[in-house]
N, C-alpha and C positions, 0 to 999 in steps of 0.2 A: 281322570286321565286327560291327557292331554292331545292334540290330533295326533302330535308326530305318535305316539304311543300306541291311540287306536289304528293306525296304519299297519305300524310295525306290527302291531298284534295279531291282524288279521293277516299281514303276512306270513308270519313267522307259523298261524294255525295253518294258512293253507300248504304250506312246507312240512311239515308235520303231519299233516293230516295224509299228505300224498307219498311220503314216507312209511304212514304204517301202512299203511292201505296195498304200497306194493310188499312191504315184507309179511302183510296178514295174505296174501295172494286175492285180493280184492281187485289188484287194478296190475295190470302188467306194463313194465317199463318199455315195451314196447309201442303200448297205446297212446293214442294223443291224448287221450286226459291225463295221462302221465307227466310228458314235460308241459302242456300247457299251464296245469295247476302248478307245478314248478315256477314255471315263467310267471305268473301273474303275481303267487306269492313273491319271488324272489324281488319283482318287480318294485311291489309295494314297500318291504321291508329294505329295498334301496332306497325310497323314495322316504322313507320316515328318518333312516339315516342319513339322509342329507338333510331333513329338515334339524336334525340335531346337531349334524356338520362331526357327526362320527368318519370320520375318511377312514378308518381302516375295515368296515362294516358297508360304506356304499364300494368299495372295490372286492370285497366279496360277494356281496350279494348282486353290486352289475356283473361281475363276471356269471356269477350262478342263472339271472339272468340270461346271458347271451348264449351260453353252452345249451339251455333249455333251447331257447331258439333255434338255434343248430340244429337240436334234436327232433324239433315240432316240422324244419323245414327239408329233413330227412325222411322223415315219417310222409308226409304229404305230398312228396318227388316219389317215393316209391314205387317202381310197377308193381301196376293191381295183376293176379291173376285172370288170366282169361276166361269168361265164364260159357 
């Protein structure tokens, strides 16, 4: 294999992986493991697609990216309840 591949691969398992995980109820899209694992996968699987110069795979996977992000800095703005 080749790097761009191992990238994409290990992105594309962490997207995948964070997918079944929320539809097995392992991990809830609420949670920060949630979009982060999103983000980091998406991130990477950007980043392999551009090493291959795939443009129509780094403008989905940056957006999938960015919307994680969104999500990660929705979750962390949150107010906490009062304890």
């Amino acid at each position: 294999m080749l790097g761009a591949d191992l990238i994409g691969a290990a992105g594309v398992a962490l997207l995948l992986g964070a997918f079944a995980a929320n539809l097995l109820g392992m991990v809830a899209k609420e949670s920060l493991a949630y979009p982060s694992t999103n983000f980091i996968g998406a991130l990477l699987a950007t980043y392999a697609s551009w090493l291959i110069a795939y443009m129509p795979f780094v403008i989905l996977e940056g957006v999938w990216a960015c919307v994680s992000l969104a999500a990660i800095f929705r979750i962390i703005s949150r107010p906490r309840p009062a304890q």
